[in-house]
CHARMM-style PDB file with segment names, atoms N, HN, CA, C and O in Angstrom:
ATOM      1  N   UNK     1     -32.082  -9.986 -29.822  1.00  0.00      PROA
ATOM      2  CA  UNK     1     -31.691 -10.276 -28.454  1.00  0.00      PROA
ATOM      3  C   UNK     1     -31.121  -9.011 -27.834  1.00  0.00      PROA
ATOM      4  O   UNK     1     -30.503  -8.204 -28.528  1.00  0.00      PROA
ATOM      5  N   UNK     2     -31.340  -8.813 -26.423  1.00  0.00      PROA
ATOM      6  HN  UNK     2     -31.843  -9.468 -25.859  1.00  0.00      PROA
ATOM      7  CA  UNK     2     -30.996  -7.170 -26.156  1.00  0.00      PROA
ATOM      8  C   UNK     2     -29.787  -7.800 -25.699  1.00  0.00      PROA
ATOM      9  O   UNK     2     -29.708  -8.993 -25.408  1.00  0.00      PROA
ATOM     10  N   UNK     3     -28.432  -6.595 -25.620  1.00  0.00      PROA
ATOM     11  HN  UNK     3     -28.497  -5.626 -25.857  1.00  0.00      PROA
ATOM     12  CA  UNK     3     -27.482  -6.558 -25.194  1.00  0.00      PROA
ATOM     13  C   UNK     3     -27.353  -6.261 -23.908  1.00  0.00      PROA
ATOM     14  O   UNK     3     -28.010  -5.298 -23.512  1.00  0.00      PROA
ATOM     15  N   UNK     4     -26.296  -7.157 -22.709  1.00  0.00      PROA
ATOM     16  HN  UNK     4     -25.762  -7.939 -23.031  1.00  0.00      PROA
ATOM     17  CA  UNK     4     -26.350  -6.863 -21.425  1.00  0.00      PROA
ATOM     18  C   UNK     4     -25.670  -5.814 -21.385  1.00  0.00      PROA
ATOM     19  O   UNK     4     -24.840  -5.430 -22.209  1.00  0.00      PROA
ATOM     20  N   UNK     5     -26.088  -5.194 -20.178  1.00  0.00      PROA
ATOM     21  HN  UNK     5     -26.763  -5.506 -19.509  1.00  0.00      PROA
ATOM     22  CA  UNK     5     -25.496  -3.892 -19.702  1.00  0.00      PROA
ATOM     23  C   UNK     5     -24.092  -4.078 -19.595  1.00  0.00      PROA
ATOM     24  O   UNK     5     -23.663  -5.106 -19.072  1.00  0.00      PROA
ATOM     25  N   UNK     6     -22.987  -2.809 -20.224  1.00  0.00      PROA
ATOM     26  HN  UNK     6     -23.336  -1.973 -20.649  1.00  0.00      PROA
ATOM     27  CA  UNK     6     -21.629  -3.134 -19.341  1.00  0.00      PROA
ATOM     28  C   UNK     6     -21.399  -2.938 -18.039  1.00  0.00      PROA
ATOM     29  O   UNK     6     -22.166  -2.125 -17.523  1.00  0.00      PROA
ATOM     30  N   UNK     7     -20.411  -3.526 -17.178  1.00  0.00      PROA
ATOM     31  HN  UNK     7     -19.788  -4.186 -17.597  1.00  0.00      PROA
ATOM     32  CA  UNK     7     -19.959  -3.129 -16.160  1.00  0.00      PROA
ATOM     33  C   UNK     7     -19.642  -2.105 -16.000  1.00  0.00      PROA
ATOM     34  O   UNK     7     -18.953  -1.609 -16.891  1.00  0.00      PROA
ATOM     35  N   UNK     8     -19.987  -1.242 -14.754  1.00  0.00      PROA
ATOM     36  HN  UNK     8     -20.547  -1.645 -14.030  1.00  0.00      PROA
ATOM     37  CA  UNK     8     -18.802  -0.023 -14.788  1.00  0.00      PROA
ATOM     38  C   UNK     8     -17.632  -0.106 -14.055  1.00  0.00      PROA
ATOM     39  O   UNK     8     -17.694  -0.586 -12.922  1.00  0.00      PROA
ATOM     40  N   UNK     9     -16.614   0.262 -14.487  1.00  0.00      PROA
ATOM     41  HN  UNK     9     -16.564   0.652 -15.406  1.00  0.00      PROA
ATOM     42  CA  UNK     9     -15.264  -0.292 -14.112  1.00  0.00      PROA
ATOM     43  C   UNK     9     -14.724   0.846 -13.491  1.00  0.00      PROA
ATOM     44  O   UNK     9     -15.272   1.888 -13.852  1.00  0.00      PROA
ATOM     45  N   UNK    10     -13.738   0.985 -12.594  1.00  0.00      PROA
ATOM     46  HN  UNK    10     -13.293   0.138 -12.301  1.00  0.00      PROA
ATOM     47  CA  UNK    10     -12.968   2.001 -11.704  1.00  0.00      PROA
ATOM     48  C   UNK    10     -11.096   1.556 -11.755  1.00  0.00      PROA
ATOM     49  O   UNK    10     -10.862   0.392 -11.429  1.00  0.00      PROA
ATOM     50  N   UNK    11     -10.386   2.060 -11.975  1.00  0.00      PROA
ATOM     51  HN  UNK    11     -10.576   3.006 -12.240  1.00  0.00      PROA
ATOM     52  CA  UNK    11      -9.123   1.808 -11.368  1.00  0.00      PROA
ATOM     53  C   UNK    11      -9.058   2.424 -10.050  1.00  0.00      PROA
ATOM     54  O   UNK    11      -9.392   3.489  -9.531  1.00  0.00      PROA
ATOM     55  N   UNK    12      -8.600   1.536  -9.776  1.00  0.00      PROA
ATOM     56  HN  UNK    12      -8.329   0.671 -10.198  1.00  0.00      PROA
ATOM     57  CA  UNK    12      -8.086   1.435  -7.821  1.00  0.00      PROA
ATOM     58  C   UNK    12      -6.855   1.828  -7.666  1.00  0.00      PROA
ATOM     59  O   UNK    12      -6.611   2.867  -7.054  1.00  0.00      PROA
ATOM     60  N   UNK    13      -5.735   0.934  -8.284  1.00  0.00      PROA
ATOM     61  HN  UNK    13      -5.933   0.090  -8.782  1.00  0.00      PROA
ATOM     62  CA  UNK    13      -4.393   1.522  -8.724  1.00  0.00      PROA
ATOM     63  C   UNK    13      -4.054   1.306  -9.770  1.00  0.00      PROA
ATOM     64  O   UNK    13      -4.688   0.726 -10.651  1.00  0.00      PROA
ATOM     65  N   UNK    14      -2.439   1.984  -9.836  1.00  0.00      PROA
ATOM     66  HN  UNK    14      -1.924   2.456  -9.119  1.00  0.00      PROA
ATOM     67  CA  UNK    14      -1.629   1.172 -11.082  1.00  0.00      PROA
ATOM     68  C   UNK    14      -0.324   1.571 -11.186  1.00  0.00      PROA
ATOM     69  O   UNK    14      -0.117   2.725 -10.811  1.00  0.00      PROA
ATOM     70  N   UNK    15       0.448   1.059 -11.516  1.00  0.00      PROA
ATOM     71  HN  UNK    15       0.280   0.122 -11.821  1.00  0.00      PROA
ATOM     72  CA  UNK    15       1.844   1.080 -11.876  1.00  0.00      PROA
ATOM     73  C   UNK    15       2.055   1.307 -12.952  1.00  0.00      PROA
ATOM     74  O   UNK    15       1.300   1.888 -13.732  1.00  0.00      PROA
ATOM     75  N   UNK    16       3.476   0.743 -13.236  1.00  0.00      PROA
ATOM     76  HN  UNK    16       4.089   0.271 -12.603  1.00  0.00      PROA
ATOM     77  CA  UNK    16       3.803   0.568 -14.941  1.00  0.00      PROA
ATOM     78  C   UNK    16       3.457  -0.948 -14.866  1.00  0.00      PROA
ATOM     79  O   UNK    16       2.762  -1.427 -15.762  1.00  0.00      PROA
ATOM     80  N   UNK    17       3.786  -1.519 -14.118  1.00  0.00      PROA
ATOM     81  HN  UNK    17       4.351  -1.129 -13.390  1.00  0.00      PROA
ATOM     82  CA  UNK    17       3.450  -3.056 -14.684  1.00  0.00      PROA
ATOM     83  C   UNK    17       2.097  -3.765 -13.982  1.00  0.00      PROA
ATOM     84  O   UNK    17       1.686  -4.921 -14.091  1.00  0.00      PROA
ATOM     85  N   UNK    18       1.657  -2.829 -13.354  1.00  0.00      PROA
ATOM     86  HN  UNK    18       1.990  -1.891 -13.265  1.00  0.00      PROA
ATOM     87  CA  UNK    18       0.157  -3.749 -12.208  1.00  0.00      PROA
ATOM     88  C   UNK    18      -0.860  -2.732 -12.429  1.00  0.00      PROA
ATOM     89  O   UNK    18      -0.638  -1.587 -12.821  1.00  0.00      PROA
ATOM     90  N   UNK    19      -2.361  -3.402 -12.058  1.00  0.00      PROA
ATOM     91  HN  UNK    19      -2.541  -4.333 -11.740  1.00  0.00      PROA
ATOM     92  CA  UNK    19      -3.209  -2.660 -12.401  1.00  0.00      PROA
ATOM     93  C   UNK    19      -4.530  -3.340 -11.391  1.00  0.00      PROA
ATOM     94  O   UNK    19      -5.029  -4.410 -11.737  1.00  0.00      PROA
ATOM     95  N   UNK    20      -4.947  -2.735 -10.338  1.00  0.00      PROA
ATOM     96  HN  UNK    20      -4.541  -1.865 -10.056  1.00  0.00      PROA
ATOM     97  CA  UNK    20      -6.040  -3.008  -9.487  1.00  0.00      PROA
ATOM     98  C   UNK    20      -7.196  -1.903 -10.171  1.00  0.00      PROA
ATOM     99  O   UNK    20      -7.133  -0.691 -10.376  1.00  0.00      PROA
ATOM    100  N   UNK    21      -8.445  -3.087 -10.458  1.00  0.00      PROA
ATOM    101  HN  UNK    21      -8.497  -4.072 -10.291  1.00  0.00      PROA
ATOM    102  CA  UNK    21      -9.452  -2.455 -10.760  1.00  0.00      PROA
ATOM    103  C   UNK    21     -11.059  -3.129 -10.526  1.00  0.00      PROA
ATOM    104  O   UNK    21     -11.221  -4.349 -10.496  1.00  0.00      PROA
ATOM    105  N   UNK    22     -11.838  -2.463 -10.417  1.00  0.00      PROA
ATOM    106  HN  UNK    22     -11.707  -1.472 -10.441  1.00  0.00      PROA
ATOM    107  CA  UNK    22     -12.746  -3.220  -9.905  1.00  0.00      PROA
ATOM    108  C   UNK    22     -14.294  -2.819 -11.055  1.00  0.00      PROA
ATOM    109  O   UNK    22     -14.346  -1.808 -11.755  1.00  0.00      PROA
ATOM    110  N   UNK    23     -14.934  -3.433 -11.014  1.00  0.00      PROA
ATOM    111  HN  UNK    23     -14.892  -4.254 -10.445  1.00  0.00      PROA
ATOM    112  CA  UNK    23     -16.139  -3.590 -11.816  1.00  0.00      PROA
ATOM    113  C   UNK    23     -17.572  -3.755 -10.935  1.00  0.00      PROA
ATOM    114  O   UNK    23     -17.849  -4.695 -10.190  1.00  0.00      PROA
ATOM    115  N   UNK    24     -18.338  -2.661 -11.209  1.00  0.00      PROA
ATOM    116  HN  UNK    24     -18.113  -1.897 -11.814  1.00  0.00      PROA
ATOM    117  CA  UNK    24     -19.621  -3.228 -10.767  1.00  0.00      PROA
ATOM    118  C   UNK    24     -20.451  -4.334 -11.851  1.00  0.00      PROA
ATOM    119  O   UNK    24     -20.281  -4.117 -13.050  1.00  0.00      PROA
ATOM    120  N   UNK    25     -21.018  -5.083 -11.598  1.00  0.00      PROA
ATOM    121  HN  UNK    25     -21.157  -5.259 -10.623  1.00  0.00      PROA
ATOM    122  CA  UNK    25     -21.490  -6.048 -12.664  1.00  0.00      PROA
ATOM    123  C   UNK    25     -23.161  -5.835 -12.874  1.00  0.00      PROA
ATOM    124  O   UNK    25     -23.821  -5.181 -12.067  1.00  0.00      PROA
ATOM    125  N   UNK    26     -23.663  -6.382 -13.893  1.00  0.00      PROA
ATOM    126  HN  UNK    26     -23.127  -6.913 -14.549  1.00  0.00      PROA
ATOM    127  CA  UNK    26     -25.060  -5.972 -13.998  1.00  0.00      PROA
ATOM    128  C   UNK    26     -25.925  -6.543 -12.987  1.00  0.00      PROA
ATOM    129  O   UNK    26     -27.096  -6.165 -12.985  1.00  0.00      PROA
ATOM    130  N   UNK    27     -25.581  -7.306 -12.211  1.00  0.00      PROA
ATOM    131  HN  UNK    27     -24.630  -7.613 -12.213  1.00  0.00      PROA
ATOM    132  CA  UNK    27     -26.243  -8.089 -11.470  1.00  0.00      PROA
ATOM    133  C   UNK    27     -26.005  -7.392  -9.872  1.00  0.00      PROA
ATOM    134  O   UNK    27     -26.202  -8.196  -8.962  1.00  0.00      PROA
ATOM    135  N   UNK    28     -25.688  -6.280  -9.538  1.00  0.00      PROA
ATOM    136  HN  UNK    28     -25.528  -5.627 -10.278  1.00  0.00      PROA
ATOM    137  CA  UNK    28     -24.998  -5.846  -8.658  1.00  0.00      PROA
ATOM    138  C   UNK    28     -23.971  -6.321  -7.412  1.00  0.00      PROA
ATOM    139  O   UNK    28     -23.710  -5.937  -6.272  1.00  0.00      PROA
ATOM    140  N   UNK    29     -23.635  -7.171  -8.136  1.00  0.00      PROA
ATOM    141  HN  UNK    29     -23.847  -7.483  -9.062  1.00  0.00      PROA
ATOM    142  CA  UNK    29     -21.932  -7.953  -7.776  1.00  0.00      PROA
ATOM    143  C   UNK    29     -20.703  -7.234  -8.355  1.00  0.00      PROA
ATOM    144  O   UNK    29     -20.216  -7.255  -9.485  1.00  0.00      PROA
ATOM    145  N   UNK    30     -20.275  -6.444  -6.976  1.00  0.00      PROA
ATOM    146  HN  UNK    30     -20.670  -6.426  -6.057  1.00  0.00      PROA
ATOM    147  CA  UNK    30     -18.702  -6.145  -7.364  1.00  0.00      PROA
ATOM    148  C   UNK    30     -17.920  -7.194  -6.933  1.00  0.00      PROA
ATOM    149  O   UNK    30     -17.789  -7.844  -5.896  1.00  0.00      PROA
ATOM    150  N   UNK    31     -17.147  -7.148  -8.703  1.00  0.00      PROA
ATOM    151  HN  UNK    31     -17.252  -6.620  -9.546  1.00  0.00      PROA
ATOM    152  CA  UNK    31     -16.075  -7.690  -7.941  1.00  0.00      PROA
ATOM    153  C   UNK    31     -14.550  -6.926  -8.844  1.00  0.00      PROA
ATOM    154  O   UNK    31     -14.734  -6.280  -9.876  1.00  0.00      PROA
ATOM    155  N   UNK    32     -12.773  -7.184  -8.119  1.00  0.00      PROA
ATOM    156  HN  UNK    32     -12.624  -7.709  -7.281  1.00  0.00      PROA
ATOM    157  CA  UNK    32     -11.940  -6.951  -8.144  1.00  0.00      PROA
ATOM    158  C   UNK    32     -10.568  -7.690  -9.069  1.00  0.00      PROA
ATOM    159  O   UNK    32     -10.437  -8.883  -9.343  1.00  0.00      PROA
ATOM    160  N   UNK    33      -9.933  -6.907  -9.310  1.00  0.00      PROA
ATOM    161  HN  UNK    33     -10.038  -5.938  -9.088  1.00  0.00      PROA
ATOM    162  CA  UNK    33      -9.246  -7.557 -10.584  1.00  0.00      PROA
ATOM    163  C   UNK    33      -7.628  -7.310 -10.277  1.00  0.00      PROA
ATOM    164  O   UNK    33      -7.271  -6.145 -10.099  1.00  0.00      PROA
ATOM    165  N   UNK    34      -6.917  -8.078 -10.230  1.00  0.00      PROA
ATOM    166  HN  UNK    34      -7.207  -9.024 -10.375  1.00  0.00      PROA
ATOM    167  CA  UNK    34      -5.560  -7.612  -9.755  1.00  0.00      PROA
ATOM    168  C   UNK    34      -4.482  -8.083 -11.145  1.00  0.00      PROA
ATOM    169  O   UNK    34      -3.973  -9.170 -11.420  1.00  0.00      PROA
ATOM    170  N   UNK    35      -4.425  -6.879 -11.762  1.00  0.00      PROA
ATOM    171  HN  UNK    35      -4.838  -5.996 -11.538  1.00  0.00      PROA
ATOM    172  CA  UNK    35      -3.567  -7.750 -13.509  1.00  0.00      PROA
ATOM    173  C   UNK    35      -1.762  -7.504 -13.154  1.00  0.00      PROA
ATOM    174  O   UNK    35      -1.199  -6.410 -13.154  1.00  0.00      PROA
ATOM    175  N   UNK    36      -1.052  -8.975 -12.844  1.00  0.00      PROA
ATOM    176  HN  UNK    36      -1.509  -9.864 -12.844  1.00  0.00      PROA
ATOM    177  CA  UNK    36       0.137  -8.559 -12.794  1.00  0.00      PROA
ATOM    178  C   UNK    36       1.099  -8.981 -14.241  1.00  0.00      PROA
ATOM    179  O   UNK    36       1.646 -10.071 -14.405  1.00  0.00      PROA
ATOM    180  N   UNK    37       1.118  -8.351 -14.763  1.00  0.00      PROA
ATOM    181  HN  UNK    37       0.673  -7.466 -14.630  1.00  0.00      PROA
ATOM    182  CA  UNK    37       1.513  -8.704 -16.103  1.00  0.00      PROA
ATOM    183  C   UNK    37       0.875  -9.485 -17.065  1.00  0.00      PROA
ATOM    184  O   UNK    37       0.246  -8.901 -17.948  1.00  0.00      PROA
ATOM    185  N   UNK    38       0.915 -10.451 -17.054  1.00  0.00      PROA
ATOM    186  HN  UNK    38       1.426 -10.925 -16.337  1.00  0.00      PROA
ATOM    187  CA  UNK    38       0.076 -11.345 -18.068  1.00  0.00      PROA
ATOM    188  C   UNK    38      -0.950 -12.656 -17.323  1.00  0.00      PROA
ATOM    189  O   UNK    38      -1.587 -13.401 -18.068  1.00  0.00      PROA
ATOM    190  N   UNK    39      -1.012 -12.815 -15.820  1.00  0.00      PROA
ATOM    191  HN  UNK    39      -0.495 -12.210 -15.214  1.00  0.00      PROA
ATOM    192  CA  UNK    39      -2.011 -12.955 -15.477  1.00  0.00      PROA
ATOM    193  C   UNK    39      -3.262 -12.160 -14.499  1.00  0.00      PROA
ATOM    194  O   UNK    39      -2.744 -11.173 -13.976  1.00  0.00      PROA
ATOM    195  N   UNK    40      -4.209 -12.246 -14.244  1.00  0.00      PROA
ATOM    196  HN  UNK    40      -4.630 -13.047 -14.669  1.00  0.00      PROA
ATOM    197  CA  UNK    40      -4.907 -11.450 -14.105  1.00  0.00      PROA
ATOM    198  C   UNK    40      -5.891 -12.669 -12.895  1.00  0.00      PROA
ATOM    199  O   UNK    40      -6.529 -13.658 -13.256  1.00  0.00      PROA
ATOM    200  N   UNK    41      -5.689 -12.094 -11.274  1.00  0.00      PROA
ATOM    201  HN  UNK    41      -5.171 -11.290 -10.980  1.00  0.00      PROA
ATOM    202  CA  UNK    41      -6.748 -12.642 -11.060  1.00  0.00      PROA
ATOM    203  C   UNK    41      -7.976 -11.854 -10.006  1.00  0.00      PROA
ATOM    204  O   UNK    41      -7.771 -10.751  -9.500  1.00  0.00      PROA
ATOM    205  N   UNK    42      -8.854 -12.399  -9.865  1.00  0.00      PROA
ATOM    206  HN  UNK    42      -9.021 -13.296 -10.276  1.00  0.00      PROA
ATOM    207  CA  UNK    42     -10.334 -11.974 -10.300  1.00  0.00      PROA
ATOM    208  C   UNK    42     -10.572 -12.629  -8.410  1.00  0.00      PROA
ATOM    209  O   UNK    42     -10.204 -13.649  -7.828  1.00  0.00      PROA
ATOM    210  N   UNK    43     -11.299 -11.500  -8.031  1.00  0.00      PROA
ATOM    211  HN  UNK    43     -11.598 -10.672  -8.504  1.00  0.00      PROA
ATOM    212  CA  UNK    43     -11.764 -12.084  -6.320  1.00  0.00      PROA
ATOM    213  C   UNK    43     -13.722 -11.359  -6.485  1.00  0.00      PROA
ATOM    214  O   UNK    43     -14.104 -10.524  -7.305  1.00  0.00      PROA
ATOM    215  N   UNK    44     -14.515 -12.017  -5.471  1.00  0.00      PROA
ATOM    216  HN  UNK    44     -14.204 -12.696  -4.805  1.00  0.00      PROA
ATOM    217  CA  UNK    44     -15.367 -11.285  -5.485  1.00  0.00      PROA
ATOM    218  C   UNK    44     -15.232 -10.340  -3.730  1.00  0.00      PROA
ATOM    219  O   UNK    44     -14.216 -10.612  -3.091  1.00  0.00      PROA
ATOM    220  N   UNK    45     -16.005  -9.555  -3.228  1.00  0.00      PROA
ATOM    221  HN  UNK    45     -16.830  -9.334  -3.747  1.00  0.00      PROA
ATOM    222  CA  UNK    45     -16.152  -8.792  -2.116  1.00  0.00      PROA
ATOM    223  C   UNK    45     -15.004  -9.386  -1.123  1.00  0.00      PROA
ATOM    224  O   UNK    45     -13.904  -8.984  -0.746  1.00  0.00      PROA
ATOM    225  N   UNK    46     -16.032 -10.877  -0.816  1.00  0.00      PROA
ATOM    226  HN  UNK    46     -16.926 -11.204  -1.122  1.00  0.00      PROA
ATOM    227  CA  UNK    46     -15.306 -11.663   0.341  1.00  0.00      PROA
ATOM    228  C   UNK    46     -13.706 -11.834   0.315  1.00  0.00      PROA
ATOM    229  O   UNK    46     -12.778 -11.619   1.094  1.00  0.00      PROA
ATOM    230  N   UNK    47     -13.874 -12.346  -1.019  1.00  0.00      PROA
ATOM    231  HN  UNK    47     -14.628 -12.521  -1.652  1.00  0.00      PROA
ATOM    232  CA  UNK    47     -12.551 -12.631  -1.237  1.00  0.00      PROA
ATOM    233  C   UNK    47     -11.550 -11.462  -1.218  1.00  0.00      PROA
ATOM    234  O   UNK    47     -10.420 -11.731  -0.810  1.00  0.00      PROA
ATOM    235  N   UNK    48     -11.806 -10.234  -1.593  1.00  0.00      PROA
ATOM    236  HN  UNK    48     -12.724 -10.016  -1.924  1.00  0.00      PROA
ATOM    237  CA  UNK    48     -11.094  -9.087  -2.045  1.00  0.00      PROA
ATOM    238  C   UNK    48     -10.594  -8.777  -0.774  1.00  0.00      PROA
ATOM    239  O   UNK    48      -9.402  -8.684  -0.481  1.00  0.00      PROA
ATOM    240  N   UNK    49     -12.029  -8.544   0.336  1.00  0.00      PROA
ATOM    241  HN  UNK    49     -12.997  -8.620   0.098  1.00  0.00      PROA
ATOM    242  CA  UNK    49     -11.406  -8.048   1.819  1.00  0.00      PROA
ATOM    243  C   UNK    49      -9.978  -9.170   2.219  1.00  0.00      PROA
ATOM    244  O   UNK    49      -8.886  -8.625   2.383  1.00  0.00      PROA
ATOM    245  N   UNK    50     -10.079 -10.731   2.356  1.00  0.00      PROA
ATOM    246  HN  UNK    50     -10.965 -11.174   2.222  1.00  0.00      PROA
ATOM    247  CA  UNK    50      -9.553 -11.252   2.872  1.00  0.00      PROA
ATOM    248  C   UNK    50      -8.328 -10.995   2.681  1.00  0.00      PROA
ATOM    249  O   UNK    50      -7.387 -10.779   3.444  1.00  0.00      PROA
ATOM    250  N   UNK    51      -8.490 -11.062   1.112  1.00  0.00      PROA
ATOM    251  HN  UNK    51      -9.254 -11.238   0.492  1.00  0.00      PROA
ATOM    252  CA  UNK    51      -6.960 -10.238   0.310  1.00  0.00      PROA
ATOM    253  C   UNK    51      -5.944  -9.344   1.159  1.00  0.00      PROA
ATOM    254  O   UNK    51      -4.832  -9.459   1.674  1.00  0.00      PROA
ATOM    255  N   UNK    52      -7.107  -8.242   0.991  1.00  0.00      PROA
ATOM    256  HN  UNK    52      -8.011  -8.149   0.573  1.00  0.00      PROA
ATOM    257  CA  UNK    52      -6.655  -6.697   1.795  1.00  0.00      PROA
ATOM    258  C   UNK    52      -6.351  -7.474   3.224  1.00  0.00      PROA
ATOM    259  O   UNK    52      -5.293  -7.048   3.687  1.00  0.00      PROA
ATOM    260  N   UNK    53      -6.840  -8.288   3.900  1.00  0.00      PROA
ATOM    261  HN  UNK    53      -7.700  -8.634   3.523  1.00  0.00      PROA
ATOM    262  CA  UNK    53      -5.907  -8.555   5.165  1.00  0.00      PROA
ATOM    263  C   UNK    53      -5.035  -8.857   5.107  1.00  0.00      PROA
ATOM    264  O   UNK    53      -4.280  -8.555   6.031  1.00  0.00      PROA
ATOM    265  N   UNK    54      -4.464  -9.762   3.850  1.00  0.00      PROA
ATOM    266  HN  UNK    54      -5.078 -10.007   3.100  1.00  0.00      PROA
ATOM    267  CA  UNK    54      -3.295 -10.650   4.353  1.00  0.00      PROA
ATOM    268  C   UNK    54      -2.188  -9.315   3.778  1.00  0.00      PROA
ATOM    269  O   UNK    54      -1.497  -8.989   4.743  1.00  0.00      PROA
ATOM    270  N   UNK    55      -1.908  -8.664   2.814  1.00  0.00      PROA
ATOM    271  HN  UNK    55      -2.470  -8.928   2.029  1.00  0.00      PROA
ATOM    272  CA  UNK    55      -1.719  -7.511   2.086  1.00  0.00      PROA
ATOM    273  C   UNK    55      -0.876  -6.785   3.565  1.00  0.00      PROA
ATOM    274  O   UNK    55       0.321  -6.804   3.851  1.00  0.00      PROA
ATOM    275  N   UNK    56      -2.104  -6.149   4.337  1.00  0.00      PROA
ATOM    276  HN  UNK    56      -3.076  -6.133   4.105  1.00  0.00      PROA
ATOM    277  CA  UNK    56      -1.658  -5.441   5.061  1.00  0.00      PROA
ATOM    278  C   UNK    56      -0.815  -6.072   6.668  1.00  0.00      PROA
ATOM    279  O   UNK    56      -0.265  -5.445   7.573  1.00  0.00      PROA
ATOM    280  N   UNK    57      -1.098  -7.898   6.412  1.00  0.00      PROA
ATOM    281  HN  UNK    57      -1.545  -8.407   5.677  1.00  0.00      PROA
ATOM    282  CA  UNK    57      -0.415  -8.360   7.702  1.00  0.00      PROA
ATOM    283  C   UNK    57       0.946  -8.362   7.033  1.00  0.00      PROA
ATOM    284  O   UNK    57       1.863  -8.697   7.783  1.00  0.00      PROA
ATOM    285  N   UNK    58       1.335  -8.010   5.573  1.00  0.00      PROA
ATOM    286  HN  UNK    58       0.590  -7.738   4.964  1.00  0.00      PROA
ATOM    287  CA  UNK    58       2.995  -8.218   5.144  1.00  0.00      PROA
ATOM    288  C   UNK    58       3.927  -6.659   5.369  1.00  0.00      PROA
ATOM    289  O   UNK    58       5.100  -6.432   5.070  1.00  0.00      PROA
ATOM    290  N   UNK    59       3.101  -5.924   5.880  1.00  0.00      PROA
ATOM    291  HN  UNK    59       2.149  -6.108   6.123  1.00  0.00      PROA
ATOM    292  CA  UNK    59       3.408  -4.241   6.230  1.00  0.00      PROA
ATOM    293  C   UNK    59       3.984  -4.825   7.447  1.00  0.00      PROA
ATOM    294  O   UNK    59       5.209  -4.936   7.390  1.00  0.00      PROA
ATOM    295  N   UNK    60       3.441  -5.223   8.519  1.00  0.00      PROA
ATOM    296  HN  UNK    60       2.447  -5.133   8.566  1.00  0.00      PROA
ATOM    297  CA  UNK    60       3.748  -4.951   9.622  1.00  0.00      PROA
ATOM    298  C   UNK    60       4.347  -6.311  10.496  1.00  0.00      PROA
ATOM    299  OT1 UNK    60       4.708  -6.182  11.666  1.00  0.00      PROA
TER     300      UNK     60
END
């Protein structure tokens, strides 16, 4: 059985305790990973932007 391709993965950011990173997938679906300590959750595109809005409506 052939083995699927890995993702290629990027860090976006990181701290000491957080870690934004994102993955292209074999299927060419990125999607985004936000690990805050011991849970970790997972958005695709749509979801990621919406993210980044609400994110930046707590700046201002």
């Amino acid at each position: 059985m052939a083995k699927s391709p890995e993702p290629k993965t990027e860090t976006l950011a990181e701290t000491e305790n957080y870690l934004v990173w994102n993955a292209e997938e074999p299927d060419g679906e990125t999607t985004y990973h936000v690990e805050l300590g011991s849970v970790t959750v997972h958005f695709f595109k749509e979801e990621w932007e919406e993210f980044l809005e609400l994110v930046h409506a707590l700046e201002g």
